[in-house]
C-alpha positions as CSV (number, residue, x, y, z in Angstrom):
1,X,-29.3,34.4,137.4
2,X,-29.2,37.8,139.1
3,X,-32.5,39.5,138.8
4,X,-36.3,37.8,139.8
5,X,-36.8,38.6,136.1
6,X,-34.0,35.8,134.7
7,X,-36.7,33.7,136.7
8,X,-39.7,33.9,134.9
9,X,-42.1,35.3,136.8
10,X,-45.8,36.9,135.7
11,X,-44.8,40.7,135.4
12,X,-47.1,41.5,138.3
13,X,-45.2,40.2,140.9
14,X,-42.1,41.6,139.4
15,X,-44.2,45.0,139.8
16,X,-44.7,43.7,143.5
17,X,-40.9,43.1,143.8
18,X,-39.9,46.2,142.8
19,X,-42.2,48.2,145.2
20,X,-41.0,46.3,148.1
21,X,-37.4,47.3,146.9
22,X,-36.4,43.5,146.1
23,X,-34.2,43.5,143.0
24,X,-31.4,40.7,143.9
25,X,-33.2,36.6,144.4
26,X,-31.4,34.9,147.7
27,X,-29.6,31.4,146.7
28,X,-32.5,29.6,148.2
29,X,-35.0,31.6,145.9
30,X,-32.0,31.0,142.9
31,X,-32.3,27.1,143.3
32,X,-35.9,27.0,144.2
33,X,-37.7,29.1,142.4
34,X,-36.9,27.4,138.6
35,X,-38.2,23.8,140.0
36,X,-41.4,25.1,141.3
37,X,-42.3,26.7,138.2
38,X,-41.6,23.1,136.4
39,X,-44.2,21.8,139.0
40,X,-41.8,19.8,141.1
41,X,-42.2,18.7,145.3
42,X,-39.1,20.6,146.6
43,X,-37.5,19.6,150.0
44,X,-35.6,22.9,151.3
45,X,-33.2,22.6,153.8
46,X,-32.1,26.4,154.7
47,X,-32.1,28.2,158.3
48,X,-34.5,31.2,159.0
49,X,-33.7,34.3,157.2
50,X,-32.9,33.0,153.9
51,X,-36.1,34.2,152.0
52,X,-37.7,30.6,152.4
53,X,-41.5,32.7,152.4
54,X,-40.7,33.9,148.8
55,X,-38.7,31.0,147.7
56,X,-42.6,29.1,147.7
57,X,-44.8,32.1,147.6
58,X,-43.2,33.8,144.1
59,X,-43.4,30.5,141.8
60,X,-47.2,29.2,143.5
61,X,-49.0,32.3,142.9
62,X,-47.4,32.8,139.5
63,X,-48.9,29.3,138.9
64,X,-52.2,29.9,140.5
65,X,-52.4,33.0,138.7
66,X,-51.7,31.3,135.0
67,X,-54.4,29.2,135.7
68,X,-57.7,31.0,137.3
69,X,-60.0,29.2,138.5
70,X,-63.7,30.5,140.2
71,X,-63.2,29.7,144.2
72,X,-64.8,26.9,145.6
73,X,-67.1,26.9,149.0
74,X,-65.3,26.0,152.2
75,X,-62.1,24.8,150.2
76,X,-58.5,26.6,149.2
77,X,-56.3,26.0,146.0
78,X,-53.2,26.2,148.3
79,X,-52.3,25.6,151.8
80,X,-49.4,27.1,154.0
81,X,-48.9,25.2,157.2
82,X,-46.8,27.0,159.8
83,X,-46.2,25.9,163.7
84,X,-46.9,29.5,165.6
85,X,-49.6,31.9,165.3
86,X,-46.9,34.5,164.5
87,X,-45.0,32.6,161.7
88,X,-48.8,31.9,159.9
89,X,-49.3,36.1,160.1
90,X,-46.4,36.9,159.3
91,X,-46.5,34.4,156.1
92,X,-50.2,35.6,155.1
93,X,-48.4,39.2,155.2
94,X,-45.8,38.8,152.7
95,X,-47.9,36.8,150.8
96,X,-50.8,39.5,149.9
97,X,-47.6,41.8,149.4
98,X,-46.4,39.7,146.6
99,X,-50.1,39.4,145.4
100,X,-50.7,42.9,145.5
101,X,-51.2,43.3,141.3
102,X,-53.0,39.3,141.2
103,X,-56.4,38.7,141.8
104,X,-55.9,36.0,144.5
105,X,-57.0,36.3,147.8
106,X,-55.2,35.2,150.9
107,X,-56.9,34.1,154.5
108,X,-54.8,33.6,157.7
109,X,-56.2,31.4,160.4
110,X,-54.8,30.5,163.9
111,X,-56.0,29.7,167.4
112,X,-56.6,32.3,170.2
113,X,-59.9,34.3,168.0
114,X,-62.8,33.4,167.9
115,X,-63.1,30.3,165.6
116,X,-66.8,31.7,164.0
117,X,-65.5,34.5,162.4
118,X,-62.8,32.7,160.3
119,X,-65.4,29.8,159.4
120,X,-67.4,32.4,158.1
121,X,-64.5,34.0,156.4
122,X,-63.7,30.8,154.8
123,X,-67.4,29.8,153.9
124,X,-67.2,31.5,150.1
125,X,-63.7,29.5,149.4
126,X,-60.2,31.3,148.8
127,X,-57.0,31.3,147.1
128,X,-54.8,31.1,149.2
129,X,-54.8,29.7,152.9
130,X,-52.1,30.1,155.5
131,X,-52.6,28.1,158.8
132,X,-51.6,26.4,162.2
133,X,-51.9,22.9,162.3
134,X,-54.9,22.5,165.4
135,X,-57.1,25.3,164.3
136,X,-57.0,23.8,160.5
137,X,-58.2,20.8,161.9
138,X,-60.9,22.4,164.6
139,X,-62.5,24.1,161.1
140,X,-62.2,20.9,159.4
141,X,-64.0,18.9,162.3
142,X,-66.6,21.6,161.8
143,X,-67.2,21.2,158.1
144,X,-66.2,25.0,157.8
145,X,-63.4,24.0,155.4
146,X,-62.3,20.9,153.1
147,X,-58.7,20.3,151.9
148,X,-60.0,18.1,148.5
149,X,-59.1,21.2,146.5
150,X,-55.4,21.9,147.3
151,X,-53.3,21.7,144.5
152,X,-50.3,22.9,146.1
153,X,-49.3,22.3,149.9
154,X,-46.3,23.7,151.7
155,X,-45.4,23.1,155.2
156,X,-42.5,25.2,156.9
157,X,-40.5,25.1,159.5
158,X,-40.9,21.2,159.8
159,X,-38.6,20.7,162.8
160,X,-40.5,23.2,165.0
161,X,-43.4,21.1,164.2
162,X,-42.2,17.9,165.3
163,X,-40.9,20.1,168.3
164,X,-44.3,21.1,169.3
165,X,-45.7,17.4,169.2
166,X,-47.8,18.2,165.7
167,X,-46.9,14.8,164.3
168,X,-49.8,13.2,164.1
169,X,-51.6,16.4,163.4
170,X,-49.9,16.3,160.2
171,X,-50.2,12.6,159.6
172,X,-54.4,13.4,159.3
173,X,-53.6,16.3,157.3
174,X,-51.7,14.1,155.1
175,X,-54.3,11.7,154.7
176,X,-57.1,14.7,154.3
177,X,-54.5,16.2,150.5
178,X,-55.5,15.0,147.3
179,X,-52.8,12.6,146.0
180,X,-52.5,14.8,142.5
181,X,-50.7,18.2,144.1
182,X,-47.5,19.8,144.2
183,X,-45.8,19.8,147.8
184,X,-43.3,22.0,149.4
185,X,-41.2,21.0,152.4
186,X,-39.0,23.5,154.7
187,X,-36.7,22.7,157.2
188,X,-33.9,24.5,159.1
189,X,-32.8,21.2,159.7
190,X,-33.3,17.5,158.8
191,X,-32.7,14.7,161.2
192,X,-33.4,11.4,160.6
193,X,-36.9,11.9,162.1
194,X,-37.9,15.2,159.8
195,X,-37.1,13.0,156.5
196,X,-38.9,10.5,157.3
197,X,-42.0,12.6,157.9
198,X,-41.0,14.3,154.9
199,X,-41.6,10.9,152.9
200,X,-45.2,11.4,153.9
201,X,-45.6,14.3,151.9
202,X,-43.3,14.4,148.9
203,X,-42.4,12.4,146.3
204,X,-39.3,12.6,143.8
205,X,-38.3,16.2,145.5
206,X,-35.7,18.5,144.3
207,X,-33.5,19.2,147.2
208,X,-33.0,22.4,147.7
209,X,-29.7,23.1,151.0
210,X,-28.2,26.5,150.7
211,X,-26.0,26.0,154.3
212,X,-24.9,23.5,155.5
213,X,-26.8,21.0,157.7
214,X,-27.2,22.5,161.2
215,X,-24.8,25.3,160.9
216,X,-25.3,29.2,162.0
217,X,-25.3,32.3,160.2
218,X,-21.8,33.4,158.8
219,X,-22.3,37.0,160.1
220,X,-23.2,36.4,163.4
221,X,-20.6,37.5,166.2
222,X,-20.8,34.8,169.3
223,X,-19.9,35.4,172.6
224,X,-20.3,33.1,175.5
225,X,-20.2,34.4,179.2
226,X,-19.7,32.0,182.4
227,X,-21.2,32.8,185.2
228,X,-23.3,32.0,188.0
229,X,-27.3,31.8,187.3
230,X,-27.6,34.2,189.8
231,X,-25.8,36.9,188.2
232,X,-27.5,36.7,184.6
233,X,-30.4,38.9,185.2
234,X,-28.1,41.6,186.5
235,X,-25.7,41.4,183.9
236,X,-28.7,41.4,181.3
237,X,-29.9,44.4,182.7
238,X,-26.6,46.4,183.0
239,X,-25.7,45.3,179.4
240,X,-29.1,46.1,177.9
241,X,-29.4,49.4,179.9
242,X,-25.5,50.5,178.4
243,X,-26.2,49.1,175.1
244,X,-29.2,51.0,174.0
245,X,-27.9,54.2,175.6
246,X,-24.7,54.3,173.7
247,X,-26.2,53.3,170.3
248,X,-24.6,50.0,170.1
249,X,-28.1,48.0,170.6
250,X,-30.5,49.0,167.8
251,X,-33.1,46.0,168.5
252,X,-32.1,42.9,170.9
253,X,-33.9,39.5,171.6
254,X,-33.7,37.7,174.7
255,X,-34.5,33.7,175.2
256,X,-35.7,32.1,178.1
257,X,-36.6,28.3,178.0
258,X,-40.2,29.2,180.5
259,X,-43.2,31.3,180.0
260,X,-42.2,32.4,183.4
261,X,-39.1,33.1,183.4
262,X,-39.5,35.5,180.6
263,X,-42.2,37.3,182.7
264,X,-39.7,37.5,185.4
265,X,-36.7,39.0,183.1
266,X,-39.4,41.4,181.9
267,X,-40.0,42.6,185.4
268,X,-36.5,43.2,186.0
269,X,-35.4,44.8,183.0
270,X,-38.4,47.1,183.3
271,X,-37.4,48.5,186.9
272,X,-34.2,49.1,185.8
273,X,-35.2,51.0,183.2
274,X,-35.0,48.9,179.8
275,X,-38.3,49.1,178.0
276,X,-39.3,45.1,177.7
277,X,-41.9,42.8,176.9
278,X,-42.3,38.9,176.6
279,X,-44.1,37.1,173.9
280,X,-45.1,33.5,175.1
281,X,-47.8,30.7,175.0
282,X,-49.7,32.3,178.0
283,X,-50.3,35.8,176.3
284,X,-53.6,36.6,174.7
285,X,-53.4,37.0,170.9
286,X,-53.9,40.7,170.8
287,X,-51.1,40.9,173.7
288,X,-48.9,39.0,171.4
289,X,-49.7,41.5,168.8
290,X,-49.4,44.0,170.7
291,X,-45.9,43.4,171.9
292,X,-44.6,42.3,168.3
293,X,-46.0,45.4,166.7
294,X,-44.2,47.3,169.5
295,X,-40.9,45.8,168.7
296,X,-40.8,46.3,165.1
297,X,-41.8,49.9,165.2
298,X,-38.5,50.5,167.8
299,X,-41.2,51.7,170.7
300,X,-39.8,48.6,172.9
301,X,-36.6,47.8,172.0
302,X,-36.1,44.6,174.1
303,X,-38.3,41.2,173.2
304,X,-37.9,38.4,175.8
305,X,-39.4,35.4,174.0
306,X,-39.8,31.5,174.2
307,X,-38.5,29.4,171.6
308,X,-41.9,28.7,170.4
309,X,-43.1,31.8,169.9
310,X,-39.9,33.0,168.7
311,X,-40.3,31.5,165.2
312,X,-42.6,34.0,164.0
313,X,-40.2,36.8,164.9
314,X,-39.0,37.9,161.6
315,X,-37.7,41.8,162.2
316,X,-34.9,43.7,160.4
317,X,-32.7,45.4,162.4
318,X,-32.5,43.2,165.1
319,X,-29.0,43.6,166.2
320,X,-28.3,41.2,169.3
321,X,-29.5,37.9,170.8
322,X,-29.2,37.4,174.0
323,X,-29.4,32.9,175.5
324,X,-30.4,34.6,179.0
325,X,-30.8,30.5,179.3
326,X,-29.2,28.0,177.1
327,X,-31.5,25.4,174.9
328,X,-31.6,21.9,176.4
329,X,-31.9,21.1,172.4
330,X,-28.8,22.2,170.4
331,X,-30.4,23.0,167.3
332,X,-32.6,25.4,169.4
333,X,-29.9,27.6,169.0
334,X,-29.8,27.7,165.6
335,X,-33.5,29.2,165.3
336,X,-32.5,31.2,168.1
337,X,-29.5,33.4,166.9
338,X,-31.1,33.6,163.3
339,X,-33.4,36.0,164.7
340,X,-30.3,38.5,164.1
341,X,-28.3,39.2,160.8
342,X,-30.6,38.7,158.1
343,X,-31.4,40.4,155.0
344,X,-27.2,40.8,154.9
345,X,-26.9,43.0,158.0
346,X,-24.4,41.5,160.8
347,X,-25.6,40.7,164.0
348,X,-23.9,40.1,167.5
349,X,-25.4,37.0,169.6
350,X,-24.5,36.5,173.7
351,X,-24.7,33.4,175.6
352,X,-24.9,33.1,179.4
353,X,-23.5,29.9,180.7
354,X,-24.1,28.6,184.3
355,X,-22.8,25.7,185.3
356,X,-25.2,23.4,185.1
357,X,-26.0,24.3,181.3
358,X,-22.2,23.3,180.2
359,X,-23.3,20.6,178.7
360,X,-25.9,22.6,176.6
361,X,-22.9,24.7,175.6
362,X,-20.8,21.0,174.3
363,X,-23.1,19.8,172.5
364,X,-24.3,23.2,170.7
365,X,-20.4,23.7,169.6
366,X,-20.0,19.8,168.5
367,X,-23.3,20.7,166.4
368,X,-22.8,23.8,164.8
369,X,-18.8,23.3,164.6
370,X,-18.1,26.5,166.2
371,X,-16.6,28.0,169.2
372,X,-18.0,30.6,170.4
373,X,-15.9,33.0,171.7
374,X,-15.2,33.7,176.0
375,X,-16.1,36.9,177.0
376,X,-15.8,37.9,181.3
377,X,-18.0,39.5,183.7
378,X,-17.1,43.4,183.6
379,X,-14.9,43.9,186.4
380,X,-17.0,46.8,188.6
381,X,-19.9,43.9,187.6
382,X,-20.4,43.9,191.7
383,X,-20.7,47.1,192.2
384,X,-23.0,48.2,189.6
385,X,-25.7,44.9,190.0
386,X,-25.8,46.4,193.5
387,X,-27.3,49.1,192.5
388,X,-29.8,47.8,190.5
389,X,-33.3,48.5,191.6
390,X,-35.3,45.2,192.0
391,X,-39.2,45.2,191.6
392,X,-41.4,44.9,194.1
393,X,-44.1,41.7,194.0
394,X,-46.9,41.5,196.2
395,X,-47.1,38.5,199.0
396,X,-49.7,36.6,196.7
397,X,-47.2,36.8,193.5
398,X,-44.8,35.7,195.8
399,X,-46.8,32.8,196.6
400,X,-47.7,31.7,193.1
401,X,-43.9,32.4,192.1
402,X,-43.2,29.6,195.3
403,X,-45.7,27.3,193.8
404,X,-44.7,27.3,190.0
405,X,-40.4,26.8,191.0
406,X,-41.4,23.7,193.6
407,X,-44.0,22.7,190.2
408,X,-41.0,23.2,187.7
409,X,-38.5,21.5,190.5
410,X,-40.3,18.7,190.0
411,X,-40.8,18.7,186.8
412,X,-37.0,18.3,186.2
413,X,-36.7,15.6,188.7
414,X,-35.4,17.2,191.4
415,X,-32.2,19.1,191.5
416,X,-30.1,19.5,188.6
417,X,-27.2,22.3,189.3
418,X,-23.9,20.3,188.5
419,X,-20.4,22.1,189.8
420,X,-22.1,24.6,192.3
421,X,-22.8,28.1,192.5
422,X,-19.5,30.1,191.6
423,X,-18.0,31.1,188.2
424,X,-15.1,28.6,189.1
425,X,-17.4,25.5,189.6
426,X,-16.8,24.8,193.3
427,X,-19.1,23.2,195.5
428,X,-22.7,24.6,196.4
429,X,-22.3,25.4,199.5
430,X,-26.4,25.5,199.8
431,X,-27.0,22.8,197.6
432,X,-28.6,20.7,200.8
433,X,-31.8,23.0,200.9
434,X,-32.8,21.1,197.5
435,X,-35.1,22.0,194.5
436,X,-34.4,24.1,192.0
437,X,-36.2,27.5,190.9
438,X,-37.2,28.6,187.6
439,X,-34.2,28.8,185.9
440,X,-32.4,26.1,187.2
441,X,-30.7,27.7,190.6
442,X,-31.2,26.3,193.6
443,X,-33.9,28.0,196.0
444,X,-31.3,29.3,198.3
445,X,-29.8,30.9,195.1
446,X,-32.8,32.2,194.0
447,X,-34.1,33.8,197.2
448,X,-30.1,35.8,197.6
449,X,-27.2,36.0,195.8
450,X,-24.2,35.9,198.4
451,X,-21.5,37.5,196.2
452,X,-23.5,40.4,195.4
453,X,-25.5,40.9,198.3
454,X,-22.6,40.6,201.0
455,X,-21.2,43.8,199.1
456,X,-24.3,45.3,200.1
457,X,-24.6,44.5,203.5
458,X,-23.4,47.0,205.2
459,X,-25.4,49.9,203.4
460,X,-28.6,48.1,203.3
461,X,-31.6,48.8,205.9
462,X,-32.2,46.6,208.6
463,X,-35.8,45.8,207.9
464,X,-36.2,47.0,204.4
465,X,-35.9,45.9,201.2
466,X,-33.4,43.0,200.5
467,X,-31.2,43.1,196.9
468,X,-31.8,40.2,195.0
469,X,-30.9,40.2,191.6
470,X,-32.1,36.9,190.9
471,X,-35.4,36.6,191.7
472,X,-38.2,39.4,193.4
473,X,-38.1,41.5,197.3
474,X,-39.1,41.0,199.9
475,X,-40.7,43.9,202.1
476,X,-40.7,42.1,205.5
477,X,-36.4,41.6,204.1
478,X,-36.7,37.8,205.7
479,X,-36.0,34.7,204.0
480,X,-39.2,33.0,202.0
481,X,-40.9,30.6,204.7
482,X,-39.5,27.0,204.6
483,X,-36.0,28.1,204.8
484,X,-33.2,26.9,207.9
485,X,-30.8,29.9,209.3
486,X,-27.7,29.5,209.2
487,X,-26.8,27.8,212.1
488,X,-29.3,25.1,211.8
489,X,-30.7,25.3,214.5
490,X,-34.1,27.4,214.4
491,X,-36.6,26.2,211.7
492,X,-38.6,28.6,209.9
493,X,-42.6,28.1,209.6
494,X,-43.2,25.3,206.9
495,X,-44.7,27.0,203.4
496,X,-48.0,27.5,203.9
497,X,-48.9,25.5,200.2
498,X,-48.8,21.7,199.7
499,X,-46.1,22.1,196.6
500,X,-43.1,23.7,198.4
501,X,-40.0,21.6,198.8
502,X,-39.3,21.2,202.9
503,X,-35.1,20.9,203.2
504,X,-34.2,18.1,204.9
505,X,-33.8,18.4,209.0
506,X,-30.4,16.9,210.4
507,X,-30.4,14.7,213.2
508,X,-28.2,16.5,215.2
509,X,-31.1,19.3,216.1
510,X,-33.9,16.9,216.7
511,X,-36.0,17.3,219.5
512,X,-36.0,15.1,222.5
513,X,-38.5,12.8,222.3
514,X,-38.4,12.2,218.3
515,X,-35.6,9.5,218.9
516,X,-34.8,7.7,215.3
517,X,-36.8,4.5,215.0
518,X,-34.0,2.5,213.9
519,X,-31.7,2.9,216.0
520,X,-32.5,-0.6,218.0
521,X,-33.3,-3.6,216.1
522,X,-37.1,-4.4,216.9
523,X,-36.8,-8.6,217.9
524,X,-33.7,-7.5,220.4
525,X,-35.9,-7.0,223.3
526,X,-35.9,-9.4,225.9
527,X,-38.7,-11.8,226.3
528,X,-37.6,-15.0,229.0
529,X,-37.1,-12.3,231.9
530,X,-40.2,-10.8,232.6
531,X,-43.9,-11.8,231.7
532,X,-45.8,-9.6,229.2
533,X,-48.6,-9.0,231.6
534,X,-45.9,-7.7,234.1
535,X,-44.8,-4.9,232.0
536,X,-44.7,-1.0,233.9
537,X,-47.7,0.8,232.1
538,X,-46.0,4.3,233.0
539,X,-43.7,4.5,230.1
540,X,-46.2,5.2,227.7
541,X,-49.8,7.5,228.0
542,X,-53.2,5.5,228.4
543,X,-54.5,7.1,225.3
544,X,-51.9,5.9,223.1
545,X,-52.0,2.2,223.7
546,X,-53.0,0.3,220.9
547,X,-56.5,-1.6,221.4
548,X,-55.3,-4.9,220.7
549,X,-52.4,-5.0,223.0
550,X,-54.5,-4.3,226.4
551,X,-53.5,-7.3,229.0
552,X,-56.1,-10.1,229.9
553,X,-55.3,-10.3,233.3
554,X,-55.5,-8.0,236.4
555,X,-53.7,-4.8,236.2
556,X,-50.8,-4.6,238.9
557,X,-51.4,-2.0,241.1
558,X,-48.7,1.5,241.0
559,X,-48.0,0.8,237.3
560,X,-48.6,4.6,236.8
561,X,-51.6,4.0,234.2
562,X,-54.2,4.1,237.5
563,X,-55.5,1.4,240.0
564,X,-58.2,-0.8,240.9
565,X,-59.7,-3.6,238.4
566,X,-60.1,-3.4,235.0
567,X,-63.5,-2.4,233.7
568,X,-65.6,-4.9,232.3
């Protein structure tokens, strides 16, 4: 088969092919398509990119079409599940594409609008109903919608939703299907745990795998950099800046693992010039929108996304991904260089290493089977991350940045950076100060970097502005609060919020006075030489003896705690 037409498929979404310029069916939509037509569950194993959406959307409406039926209140005939608001959109849009000629209607529903407006939406019934697992059950709950009329039921990206924790989401959808339907399950892949809560849903499936299990795209290019965490925003910046000016970057994605740290590569790449914006879990719907619609249309070139909201990313011409940090989860990485080289077009993806995420990089290359290919810092790398304007945050952004690192530090347990600071993997040298910042360097790391800013030095003000391209300046150019000098002697005021982490003090610069309490074993004192009443009161103030330990008898005189008898 080599045409949608050898398929079988009602002539109007042929018409609907053919305006959208499709004439060739992807291997997934080859295998696929045939089955679902005979009415079969199908279990699709295939990575982002494939044509998955019209591998289910082409052969279900050309069955809901063959047979009409007058829409039902509150109900739908068939139900798209999807993990992320954009994925659900972006599914809902190709979908009334391909229905364009059919009289069947298609509804999109997702969390961060009002919820009243799609109940009401939803109150005369539709065709068609593409949706995110919590705000399908928040309608439900509110008897704005019932799921006893769904003949056909497709969930996609499964993996992502056992990711996000949807598990038992799903379980009560299950539960809430009518046993007679047809059922679609997608996965980019399938671990023990994803076929078993495929068993849940589908019964005698065609299995449908067009690559092989957890392998990346053929076409993508990878490159891996080492380096220290310190020096990634720099080189991200320099790379992006030079890319996009010489043509080479048409459209590039960058992934962070935190909603904050994508903020934060935003910040930078904007004051030097790149034209960024994230899309994350804390961003408003329309800001979401917003950013995504600016990406496609090539008005902001750079996206710097989290893995969740990265799965409903699905734009051509996105020529490079960029792991600004490496997935903890190896198949993470899958989804994430996906993103690039689809629809046949090649597509370049960049990794930066530090050390402590060299284990991320094993166990990525045992999983996908590949090794991704070395490529080193530029060598005037120094020179030109000097350079590099850094943006300026104000003291209370400062202070909320503090707050959120000492939060994520412990999040993580504590310290985590393994082999030190350098791209050789030598000691830390500042590794004592503990906790870690956002992405993973220690705080000493994050407030400097010492290889780039000692080339600096000399040129820099003496009270202005301090380089940093790790993390943002500071006007005042001292040290965040909480932070020894280097000698070890003077301690800075202690951060003025209860979350910082204070660095331990060593005993060789305690004060007089502060001696260690265990120094001198408690029950070694002497106790047959001298009576307790006889003891000299001037070793210790009046005001700090303890009330129960005050002598019964007469107080000797000259024992430097006052004279004459004791008070009744």
């Amino acid at each position: 088969m080599s045409y949608f037409s050898d398929l079988g498929l009602a002539e109007p979404l042929l018409r609907a092919l053919e305006t959208k310029g499709y004439a060739d069916p992807t291997p997934i939509q080859q295998q696929a398509i045939p089955a679902l037509l005979e009415g079969r569950d199908l279990l699709g194993i295939a990575q982002t990119g494939t044509g998955k959406t019209a591998a289910f959307s082409l052969p279900s409406l050309h069955r809901l079409a063959a047979n009409p039926k007058a829409r039902m209140s509150a109900s739908c005939r068939m139900l798209v599940l999807s993990p992320t608001r954009e994925l659900a959109a972006q599914i809902a849009e190709n979908m009334r594409g391909y229905a364009k000629y059919l009289s069947l209607s298609v509804q999109c529903i997702f969390g961060g609008v009002p919820v009243g407006k799609q109940a009401r939406a939803l109150s005369g019934g539709v065709d068609i109903l593409v949706a995110t697992p919590g705000r399908l059950l928040d309608l439900i709950d509110q008897r704005a919608l019932t799921l006893r009329n769904v003949e056909i039921f497709v969930l996609d990206e499964a993996d992502q939703m056992m990711d996000l924790g949807f598990i038992v989401p799903l379980k009560r959808v299950a539960n809430m299907l009518p046993k007679e339907r047809q059922s679609l399950f997608f996965s980019a892949t399938m671990p023990r745990a994803i076929a078993d809560l495929g068993k849940q849903f589908i019964s005698n499936p065609v299995r449908v795998e067009v690559a092989p299990q957890s392998t990346t795209v053929e076409r993508v290019e990878q490159y891996v950099t080492q380096l220290n965490q310190g020096e990634k925003q720099a080189l991200l910046s320099l790379s992006l800046r030079a890319g996009l000016a010489d043509g080479k970057i048409d459209r590039a994605l960058v992934f962070t693992r935190t909603k904050h740290g994508a903020d934060r590569v935003v910040r930078h790449l904007v004051s030097a010039g790149v034209q960024a914006a994230a899309i994350h879990g804390n961003k408003s719907q329309p800001q979401r929108t917003a950013a995504l619609n600016a990406f496609r249309q090539g008005s902001t070139p750079v996206l710097v996304a989290t893995d969740i909201a990265a799965r409903g990313i699905d734009v051509t011409g996105v020529s490079h991904v960029f792991n600004f940090e490496m997935p903890n989860v190896a198949e993470q990485y899958v989804h994430r260089i996906g993103r690039t080289a689809r629809a046949g077009a090649d597509g370049i993806a960049i990794s930066y290493v530090a050390p402590d995420e060299r284990d991320y990089l094993r166990d990525i290359e045992r999983l996908t089977k590949v090794k991704l290919f070395p490529q080193p810092l530029p060598e005037d790398f120094l020179k030109e991350a000097a350079r590099l304007p850094a943006p300026v945050r104000k003291p209370q952004e400062l202070e909320q940045d503090a707050r959120r690192d000492a939060r994520d530090a412990r999040g993580r347990g504590g310290p985590a950076t393994r082999g030190g600071g350098g791209r050789s993997g030598g000691p830390n040298k500042n590794r004592s100060t503990g906790g870690q910042g956002r992405d993973g360097q220690s705080r000493d790391q994050y407030v400097r970097n010492d290889r780039i800013a000692s080339d600096r030095k000399a040129t820099a003000p003496a009270r202005g502005p301090v380089f940093n391209p790790l993390g943002d300046v500071r006007q005042d150019g001292n040290q965040p609060q909480g932070e020894r000098s280097a000698g070890g002697g003077e301690r800075r005021p202690a951060p003025q919020h209860r979350d910082a982490v204070r660095p331990a003090r060593p005993h060789g610069d305690r004060p007089q006075g502060d001696r260690p309490q265990g120094d001198r074993p408690r029950n070694d004192r002497p106790h047959g030489d001298r009576p307790r009443n006889d003891r000299p009161q001037g070793d210790r103030p009046r005001g700090d003896r303890p009330q129960g330990d005050r002598p019964q008898g007469p107080r000797r005189q000259g024992g430097g705690g006052g004279s004459g008898p004791r008070r009744g």
